[in-house]
N, CA, C and O atoms as a Maestro MAE file, in Angstrom:
{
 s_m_m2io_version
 :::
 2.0.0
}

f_m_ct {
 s_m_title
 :::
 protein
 m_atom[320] {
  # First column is atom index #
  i_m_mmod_type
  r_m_x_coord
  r_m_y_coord
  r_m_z_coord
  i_m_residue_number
  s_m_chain_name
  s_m_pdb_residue_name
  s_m_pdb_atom_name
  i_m_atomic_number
  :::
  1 25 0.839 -1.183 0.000 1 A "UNK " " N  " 7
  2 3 0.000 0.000 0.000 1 A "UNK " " CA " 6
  3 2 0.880 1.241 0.000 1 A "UNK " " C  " 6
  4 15 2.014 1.288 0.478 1 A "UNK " " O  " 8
  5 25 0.244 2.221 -0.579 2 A "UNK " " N  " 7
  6 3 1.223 3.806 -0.332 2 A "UNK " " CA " 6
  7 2 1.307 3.721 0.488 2 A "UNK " " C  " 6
  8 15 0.751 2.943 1.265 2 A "UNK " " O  " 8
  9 25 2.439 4.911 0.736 3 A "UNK " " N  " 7
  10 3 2.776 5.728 2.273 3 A "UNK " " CA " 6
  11 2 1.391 6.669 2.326 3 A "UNK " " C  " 6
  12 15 0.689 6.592 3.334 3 A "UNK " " O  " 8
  13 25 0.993 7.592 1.187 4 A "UNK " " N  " 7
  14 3 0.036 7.882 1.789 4 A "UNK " " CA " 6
  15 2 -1.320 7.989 0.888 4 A "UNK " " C  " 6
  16 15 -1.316 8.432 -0.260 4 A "UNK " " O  " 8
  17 25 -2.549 7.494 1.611 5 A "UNK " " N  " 7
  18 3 -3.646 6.840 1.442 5 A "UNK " " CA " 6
  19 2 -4.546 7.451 -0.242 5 A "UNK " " C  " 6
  20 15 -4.968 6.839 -1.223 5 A "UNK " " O  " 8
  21 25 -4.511 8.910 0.141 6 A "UNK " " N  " 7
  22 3 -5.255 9.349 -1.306 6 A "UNK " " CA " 6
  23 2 -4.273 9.181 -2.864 6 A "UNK " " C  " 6
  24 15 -3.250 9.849 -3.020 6 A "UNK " " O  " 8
  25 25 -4.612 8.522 -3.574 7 A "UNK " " N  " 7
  26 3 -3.651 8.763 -4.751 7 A "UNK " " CA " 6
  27 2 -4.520 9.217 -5.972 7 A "UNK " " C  " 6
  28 15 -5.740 9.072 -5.893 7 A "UNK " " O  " 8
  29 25 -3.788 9.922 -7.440 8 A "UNK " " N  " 7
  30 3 -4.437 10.385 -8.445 8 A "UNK " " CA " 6
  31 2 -4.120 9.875 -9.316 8 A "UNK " " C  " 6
  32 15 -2.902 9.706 -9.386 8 A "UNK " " O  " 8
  33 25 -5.091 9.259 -10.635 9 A "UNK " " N  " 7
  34 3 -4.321 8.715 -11.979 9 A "UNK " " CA " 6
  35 2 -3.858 9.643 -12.795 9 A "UNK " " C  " 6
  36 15 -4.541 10.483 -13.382 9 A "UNK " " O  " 8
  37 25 -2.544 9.490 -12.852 10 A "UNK " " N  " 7
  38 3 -1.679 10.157 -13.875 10 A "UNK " " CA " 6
  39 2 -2.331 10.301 -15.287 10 A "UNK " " C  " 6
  40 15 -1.913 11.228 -15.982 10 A "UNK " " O  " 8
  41 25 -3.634 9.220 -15.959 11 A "UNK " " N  " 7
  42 3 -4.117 9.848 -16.893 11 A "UNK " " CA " 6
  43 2 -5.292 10.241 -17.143 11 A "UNK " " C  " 6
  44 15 -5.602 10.955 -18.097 11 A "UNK " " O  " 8
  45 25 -6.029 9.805 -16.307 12 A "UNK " " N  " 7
  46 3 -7.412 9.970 -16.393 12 A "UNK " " CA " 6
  47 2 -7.777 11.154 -15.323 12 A "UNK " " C  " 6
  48 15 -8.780 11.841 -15.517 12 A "UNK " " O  " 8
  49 25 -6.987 11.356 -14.263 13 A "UNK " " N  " 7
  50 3 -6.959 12.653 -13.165 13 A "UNK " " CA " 6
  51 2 -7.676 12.058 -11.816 13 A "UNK " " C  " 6
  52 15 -7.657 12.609 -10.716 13 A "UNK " " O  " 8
  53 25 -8.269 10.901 -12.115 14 A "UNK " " N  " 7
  54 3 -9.619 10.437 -10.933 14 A "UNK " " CA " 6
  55 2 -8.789 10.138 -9.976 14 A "UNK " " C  " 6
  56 15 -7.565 10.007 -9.938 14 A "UNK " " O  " 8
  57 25 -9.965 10.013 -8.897 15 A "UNK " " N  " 7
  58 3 -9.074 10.028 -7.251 15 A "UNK " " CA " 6
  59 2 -9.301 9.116 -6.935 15 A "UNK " " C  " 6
  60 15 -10.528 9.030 -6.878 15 A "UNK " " O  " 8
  61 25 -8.671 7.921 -6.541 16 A "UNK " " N  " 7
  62 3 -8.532 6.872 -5.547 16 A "UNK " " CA " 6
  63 2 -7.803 6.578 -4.519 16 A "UNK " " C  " 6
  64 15 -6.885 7.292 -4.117 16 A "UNK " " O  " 8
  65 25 -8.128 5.578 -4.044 17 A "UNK " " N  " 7
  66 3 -6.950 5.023 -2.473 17 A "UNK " " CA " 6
  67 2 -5.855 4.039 -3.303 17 A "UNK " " C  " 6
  68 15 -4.736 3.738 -2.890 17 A "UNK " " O  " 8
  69 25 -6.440 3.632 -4.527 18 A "UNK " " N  " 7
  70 3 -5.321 2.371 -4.632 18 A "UNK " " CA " 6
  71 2 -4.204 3.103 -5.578 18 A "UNK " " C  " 6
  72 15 -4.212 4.259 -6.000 18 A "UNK " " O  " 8
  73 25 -3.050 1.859 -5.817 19 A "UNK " " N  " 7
  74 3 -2.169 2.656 -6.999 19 A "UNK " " CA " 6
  75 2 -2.547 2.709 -8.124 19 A "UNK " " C  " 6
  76 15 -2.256 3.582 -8.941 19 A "UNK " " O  " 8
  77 25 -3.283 1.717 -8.297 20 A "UNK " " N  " 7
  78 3 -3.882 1.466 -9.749 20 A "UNK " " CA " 6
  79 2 -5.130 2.332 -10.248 20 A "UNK " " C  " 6
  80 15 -5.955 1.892 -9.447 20 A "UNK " " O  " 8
  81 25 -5.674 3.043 -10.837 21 A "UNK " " N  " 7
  82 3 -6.856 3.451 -11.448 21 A "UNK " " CA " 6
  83 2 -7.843 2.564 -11.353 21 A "UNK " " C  " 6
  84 15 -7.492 1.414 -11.617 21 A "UNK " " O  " 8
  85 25 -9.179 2.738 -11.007 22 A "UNK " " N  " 7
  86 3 -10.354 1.580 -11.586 22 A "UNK " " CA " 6
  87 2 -10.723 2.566 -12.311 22 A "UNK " " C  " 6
  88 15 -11.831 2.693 -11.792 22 A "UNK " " O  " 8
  89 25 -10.694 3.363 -13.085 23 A "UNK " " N  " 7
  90 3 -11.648 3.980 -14.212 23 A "UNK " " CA " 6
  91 2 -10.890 3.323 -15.403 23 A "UNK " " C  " 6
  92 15 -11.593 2.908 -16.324 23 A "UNK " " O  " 8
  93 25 -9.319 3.156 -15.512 24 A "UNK " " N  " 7
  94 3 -8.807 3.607 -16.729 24 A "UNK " " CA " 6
  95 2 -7.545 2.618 -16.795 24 A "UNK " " C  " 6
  96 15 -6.796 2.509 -17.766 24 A "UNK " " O  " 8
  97 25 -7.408 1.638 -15.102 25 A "UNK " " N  " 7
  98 3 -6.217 0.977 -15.434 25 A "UNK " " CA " 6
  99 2 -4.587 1.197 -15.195 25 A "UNK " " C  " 6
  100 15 -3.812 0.338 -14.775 25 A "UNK " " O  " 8
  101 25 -4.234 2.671 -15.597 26 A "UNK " " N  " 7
  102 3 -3.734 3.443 -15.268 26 A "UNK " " CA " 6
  103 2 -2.622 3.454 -14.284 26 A "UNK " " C  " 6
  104 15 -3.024 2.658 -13.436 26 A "UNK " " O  " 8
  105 25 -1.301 3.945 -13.840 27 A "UNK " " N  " 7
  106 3 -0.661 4.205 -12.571 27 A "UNK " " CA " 6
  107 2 -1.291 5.221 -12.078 27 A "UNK " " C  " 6
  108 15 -1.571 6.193 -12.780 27 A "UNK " " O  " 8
  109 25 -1.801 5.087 -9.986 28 A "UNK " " N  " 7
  110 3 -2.054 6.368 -9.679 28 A "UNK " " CA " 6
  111 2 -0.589 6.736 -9.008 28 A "UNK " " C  " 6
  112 15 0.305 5.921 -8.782 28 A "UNK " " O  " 8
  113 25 -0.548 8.372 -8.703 29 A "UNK " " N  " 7
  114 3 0.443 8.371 -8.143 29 A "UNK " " CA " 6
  115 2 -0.114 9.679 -6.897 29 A "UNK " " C  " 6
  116 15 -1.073 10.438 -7.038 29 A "UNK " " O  " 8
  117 25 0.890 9.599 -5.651 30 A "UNK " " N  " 7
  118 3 0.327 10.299 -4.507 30 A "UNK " " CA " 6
  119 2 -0.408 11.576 -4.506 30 A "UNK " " C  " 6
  120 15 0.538 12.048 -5.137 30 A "UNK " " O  " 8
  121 25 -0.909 12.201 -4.432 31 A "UNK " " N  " 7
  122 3 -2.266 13.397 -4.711 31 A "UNK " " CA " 6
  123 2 -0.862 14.610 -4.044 31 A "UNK " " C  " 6
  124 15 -0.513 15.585 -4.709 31 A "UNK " " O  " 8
  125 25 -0.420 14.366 -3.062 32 A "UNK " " N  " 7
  126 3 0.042 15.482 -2.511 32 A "UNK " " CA " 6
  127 2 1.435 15.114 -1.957 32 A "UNK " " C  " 6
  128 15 1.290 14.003 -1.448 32 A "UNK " " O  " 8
  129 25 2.931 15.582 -1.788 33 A "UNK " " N  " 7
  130 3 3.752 15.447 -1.546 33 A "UNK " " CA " 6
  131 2 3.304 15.002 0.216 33 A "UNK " " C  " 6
  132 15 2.358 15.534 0.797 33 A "UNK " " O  " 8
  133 25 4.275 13.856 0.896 34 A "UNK " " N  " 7
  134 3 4.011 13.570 2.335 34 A "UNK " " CA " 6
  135 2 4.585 15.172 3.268 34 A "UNK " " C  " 6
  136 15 5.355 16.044 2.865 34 A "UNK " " O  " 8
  137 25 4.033 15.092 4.264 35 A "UNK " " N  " 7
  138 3 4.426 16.379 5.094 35 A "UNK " " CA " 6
  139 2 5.636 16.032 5.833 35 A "UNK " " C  " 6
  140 15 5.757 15.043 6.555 35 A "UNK " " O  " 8
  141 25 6.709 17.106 5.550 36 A "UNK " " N  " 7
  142 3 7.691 17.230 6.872 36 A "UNK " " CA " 6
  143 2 7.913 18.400 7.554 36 A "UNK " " C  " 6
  144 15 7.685 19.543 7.156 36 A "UNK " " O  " 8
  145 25 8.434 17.997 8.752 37 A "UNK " " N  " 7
  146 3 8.360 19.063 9.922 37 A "UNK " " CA " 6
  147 2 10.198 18.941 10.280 37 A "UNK " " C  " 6
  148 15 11.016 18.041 10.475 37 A "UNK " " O  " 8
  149 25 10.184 20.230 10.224 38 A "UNK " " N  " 7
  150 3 11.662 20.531 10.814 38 A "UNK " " CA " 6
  151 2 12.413 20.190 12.331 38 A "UNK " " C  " 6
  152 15 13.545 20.355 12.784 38 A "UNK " " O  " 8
  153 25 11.107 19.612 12.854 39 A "UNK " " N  " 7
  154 3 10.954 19.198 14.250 39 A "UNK " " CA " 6
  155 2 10.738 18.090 14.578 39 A "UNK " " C  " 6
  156 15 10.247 17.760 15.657 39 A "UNK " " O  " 8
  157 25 11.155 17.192 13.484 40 A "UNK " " N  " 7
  158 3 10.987 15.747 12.920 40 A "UNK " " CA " 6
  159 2 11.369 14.982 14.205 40 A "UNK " " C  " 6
  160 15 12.487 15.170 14.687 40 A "UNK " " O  " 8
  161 25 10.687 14.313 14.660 41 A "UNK " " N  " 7
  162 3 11.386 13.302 15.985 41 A "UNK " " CA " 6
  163 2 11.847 11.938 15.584 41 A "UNK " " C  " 6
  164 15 12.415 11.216 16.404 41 A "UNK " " O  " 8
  165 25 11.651 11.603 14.504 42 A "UNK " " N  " 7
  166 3 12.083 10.296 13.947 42 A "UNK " " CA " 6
  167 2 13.358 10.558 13.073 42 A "UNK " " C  " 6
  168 15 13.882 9.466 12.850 42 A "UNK " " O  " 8
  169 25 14.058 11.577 12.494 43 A "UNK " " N  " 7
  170 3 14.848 12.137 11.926 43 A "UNK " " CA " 6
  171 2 16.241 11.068 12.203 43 A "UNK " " C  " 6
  172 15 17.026 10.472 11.465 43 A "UNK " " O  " 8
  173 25 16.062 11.195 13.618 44 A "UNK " " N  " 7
  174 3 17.582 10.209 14.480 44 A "UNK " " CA " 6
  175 2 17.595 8.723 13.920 44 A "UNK " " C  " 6
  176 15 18.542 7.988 13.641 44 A "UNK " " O  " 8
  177 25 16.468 8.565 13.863 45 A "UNK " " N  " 7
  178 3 16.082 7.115 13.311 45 A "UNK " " CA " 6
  179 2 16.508 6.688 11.804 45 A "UNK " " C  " 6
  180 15 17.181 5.780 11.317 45 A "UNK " " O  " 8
  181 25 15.778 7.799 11.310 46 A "UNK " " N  " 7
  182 3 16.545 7.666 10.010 46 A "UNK " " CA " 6
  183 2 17.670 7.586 9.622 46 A "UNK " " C  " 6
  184 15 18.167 6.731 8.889 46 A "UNK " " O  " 8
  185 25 18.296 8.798 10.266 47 A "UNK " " N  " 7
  186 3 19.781 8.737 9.888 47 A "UNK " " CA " 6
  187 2 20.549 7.501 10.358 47 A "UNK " " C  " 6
  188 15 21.509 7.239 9.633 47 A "UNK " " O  " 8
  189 25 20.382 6.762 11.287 48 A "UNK " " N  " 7
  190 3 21.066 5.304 11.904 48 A "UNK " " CA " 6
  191 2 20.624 4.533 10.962 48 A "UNK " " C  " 6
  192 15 21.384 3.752 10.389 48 A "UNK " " O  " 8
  193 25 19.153 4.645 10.615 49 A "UNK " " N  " 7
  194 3 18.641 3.569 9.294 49 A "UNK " " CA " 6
  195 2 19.615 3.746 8.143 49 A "UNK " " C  " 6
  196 15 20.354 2.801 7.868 49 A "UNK " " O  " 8
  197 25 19.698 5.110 7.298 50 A "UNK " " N  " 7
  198 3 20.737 4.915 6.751 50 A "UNK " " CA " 6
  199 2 21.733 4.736 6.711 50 A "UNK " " C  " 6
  200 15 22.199 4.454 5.608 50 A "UNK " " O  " 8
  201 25 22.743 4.803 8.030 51 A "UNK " " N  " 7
  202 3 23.885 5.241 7.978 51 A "UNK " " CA " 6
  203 2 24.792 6.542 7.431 51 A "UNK " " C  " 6
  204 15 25.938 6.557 6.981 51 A "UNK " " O  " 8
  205 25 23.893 7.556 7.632 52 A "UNK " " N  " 7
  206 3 24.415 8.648 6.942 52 A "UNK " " CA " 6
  207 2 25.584 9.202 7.487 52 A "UNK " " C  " 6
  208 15 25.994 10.283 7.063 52 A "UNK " " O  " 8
  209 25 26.176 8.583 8.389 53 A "UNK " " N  " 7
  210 3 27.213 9.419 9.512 53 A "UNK " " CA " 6
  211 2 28.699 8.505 8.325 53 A "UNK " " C  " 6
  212 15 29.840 8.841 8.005 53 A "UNK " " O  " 8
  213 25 28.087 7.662 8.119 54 A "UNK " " N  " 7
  214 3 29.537 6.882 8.104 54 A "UNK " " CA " 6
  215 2 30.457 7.513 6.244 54 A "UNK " " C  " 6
  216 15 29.917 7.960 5.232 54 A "UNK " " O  " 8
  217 25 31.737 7.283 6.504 55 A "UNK " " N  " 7
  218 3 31.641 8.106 4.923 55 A "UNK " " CA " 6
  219 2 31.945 7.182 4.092 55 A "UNK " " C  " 6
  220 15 32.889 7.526 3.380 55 A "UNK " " O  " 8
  221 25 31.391 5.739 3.785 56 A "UNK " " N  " 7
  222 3 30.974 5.240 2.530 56 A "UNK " " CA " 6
  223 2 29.433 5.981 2.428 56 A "UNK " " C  " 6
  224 15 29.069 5.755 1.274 56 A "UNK " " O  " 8
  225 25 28.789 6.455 2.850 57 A "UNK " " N  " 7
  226 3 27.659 6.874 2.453 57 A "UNK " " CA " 6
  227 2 27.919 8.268 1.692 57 A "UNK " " C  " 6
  228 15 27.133 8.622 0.814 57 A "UNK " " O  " 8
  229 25 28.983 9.019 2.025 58 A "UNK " " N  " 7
  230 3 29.135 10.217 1.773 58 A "UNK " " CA " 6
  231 2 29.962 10.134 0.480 58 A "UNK " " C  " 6
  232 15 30.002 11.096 -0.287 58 A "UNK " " O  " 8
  233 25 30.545 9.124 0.264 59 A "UNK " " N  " 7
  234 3 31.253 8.735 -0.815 59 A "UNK " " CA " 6
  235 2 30.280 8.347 -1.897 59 A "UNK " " C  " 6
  236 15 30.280 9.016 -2.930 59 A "UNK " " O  " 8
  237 25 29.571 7.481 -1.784 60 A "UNK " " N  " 7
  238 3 28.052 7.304 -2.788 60 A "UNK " " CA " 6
  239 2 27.229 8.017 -3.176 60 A "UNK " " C  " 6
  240 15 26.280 7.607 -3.844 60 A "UNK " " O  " 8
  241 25 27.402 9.274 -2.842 61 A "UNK " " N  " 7
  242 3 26.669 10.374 -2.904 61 A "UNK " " CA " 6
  243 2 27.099 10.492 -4.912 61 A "UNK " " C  " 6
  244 15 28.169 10.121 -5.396 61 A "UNK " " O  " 8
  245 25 25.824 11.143 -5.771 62 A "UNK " " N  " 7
  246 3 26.376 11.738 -6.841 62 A "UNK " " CA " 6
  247 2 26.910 13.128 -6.613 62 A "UNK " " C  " 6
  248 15 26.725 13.928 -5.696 62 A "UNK " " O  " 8
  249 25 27.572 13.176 -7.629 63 A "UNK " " N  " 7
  250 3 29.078 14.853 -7.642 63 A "UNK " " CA " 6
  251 2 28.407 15.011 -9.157 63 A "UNK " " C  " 6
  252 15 27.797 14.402 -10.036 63 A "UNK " " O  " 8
  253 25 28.955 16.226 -8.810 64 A "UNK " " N  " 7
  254 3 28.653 17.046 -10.080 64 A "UNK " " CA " 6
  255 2 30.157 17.093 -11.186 64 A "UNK " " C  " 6
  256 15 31.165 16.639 -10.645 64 A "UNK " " O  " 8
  257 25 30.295 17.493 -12.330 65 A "UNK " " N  " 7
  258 3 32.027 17.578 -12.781 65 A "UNK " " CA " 6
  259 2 32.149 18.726 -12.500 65 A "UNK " " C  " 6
  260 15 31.167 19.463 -12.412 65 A "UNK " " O  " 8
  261 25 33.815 19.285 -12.222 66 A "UNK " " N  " 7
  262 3 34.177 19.835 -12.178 66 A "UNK " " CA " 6
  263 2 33.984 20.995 -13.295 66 A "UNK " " C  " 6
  264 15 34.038 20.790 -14.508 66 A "UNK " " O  " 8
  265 25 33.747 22.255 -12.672 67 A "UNK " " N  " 7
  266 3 33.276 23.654 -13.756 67 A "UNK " " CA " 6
  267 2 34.300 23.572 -15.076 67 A "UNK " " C  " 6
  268 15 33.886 23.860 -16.199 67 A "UNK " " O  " 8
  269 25 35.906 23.080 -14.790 68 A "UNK " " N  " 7
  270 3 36.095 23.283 -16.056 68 A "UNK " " CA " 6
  271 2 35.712 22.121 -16.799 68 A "UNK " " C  " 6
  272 15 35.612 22.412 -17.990 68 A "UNK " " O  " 8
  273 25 35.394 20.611 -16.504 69 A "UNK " " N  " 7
  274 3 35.031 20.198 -16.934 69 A "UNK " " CA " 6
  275 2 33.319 20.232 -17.828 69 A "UNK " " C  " 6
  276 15 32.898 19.676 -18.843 69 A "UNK " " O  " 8
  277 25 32.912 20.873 -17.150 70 A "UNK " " N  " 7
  278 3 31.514 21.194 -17.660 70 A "UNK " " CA " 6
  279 2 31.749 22.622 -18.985 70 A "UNK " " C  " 6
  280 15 31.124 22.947 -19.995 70 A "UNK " " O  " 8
  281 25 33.077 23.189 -18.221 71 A "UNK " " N  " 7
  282 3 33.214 24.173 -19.966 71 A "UNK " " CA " 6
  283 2 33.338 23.492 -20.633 71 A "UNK " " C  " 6
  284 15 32.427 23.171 -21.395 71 A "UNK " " O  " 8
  285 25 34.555 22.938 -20.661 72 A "UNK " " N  " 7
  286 3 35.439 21.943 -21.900 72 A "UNK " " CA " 6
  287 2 34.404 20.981 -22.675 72 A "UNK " " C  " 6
  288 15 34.624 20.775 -23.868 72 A "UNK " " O  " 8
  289 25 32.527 19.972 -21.644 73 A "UNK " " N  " 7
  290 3 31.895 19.996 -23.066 73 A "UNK " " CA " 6
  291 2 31.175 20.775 -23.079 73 A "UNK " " C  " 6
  292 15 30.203 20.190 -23.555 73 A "UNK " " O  " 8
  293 25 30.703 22.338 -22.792 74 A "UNK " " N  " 7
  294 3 30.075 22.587 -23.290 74 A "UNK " " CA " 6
  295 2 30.641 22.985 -24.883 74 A "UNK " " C  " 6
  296 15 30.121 22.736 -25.970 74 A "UNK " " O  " 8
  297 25 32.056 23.782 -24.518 75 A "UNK " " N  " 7
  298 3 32.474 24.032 -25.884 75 A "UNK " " CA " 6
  299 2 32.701 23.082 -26.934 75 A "UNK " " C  " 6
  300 15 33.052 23.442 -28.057 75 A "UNK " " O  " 8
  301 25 32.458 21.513 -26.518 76 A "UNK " " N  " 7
  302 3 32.576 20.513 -27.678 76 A "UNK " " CA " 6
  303 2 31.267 20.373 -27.967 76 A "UNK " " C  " 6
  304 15 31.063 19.930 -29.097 76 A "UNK " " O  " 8
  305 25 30.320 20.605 -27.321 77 A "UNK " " N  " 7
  306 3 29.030 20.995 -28.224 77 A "UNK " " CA " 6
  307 2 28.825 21.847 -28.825 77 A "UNK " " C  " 6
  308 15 28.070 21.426 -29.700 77 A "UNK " " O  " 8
  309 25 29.064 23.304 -29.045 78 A "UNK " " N  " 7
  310 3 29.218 24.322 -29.473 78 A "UNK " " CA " 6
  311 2 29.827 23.892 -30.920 78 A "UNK " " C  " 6
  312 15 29.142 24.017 -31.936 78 A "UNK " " O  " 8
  313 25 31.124 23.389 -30.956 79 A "UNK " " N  " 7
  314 3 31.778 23.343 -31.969 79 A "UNK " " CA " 6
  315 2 31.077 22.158 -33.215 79 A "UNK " " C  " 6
  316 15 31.100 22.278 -34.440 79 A "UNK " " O  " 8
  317 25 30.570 21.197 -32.503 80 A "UNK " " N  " 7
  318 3 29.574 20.287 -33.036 80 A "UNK " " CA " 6
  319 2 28.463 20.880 -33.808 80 A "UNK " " C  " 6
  320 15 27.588 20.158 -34.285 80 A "UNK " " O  " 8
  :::
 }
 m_bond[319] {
  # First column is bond index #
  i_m_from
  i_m_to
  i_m_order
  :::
  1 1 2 1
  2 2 3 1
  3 3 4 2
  4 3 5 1
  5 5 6 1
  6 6 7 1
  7 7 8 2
  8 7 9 1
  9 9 10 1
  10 10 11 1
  11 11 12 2
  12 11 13 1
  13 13 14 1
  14 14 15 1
  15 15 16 2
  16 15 17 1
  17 17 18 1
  18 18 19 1
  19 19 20 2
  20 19 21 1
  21 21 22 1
  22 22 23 1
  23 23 24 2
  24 23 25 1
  25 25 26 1
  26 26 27 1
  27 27 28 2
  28 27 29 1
  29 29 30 1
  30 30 31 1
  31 31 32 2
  32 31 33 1
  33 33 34 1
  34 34 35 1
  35 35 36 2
  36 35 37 1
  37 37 38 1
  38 38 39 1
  39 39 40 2
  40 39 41 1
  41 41 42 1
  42 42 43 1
  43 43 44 2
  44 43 45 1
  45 45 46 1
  46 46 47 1
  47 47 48 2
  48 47 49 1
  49 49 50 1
  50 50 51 1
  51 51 52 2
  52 51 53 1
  53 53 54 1
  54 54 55 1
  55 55 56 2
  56 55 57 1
  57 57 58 1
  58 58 59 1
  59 59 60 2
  60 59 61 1
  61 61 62 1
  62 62 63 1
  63 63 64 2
  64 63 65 1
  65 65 66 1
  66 66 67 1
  67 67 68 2
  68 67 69 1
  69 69 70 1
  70 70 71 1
  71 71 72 2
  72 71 73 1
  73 73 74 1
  74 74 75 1
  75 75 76 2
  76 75 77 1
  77 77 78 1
  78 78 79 1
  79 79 80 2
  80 79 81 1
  81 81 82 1
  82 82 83 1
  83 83 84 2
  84 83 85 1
  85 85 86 1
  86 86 87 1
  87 87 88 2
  88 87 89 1
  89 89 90 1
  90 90 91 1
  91 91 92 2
  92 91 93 1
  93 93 94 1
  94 94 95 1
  95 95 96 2
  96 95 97 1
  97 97 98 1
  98 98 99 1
  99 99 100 2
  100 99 101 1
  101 101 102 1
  102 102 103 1
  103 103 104 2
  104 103 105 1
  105 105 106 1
  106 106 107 1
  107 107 108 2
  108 107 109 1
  109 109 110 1
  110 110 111 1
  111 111 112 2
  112 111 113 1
  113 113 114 1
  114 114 115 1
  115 115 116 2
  116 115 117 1
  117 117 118 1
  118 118 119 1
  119 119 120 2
  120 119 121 1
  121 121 122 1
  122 122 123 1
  123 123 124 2
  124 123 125 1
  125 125 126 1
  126 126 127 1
  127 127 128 2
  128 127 129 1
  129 129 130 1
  130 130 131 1
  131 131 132 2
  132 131 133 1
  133 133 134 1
  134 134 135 1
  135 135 136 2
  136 135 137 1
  137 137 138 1
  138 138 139 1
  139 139 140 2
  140 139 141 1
  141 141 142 1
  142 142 143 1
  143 143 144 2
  144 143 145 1
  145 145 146 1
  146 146 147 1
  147 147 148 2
  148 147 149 1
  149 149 150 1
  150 150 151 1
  151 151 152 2
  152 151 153 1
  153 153 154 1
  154 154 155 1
  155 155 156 2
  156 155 157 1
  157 157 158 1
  158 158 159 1
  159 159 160 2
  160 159 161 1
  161 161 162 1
  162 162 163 1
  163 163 164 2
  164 163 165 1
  165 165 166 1
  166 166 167 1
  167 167 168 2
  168 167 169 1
  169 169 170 1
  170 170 171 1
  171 171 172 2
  172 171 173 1
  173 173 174 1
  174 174 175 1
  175 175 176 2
  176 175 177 1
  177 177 178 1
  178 178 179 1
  179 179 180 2
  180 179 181 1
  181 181 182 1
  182 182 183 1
  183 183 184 2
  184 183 185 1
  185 185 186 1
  186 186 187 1
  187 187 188 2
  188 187 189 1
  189 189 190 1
  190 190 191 1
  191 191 192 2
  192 191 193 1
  193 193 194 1
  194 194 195 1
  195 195 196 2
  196 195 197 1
  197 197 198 1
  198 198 199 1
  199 199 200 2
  200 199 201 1
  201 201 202 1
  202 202 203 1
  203 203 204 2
  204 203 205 1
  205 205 206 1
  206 206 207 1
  207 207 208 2
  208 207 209 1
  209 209 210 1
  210 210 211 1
  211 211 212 2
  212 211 213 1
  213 213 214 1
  214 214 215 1
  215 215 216 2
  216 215 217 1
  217 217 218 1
  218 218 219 1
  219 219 220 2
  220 219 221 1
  221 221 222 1
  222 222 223 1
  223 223 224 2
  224 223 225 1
  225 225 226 1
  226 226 227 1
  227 227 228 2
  228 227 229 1
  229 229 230 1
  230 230 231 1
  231 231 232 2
  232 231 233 1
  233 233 234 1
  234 234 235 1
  235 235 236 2
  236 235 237 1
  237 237 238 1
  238 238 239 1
  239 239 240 2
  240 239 241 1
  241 241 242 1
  242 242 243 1
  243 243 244 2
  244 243 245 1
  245 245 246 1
  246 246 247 1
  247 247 248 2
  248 247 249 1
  249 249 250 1
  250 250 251 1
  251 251 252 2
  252 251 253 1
  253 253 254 1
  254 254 255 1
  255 255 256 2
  256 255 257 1
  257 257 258 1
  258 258 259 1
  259 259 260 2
  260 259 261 1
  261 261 262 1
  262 262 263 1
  263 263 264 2
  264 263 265 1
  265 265 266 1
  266 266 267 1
  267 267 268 2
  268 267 269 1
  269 269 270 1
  270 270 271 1
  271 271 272 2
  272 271 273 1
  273 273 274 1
  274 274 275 1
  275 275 276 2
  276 275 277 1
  277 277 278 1
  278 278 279 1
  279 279 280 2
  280 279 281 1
  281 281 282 1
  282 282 283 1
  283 283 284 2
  284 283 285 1
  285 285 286 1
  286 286 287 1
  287 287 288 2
  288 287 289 1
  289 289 290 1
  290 290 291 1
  291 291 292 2
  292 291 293 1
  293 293 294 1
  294 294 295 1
  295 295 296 2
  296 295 297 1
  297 297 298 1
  298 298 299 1
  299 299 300 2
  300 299 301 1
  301 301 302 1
  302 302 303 1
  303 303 304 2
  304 303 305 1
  305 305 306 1
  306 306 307 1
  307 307 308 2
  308 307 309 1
  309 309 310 1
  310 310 311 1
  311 311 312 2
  312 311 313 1
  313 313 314 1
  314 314 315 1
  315 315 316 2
  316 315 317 1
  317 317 318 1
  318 318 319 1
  319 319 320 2
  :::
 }
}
């Protein structure tokens, strides 16, 4: 089941509880982003769930390239 209960079909727009559409078949998907609070009390939890402290996690993270790397292709598209 979702995390949370109301969902919408991505093509037909109708509102249901399930993931699936009964009008149309359809994927539904969640009506409204879940709520967070900056005052999160489960927050601690999470982070031990993930392991976010440790730095293989911080290492798995995606990076962006380096700016000159992002010149160097933009100008090989340019020249393309």
């Amino acid at each position: 089941m979702a995390r949370q209960l109301l969902q919408q079909c991505l093509e037909c727009e109708a509102w249901t509880l399930a993931t699936t559409c009964p009008s149309c078949g359809s994927k539904a998907q969640a009506a409204a982003p879940l709520k967070w609070s900056p005052e999160d009390h489960r927050a601690s939890i999470r982070r031990k769930m993930y392991n976010v402290e440790s730095p293989e996690w911080a290492a798995n993270l995606a990076t962006l390239p380096s700016l000159d790397q992002m010149k160097e292709s933009q100008l090989a598209l340019e020249e393309e």
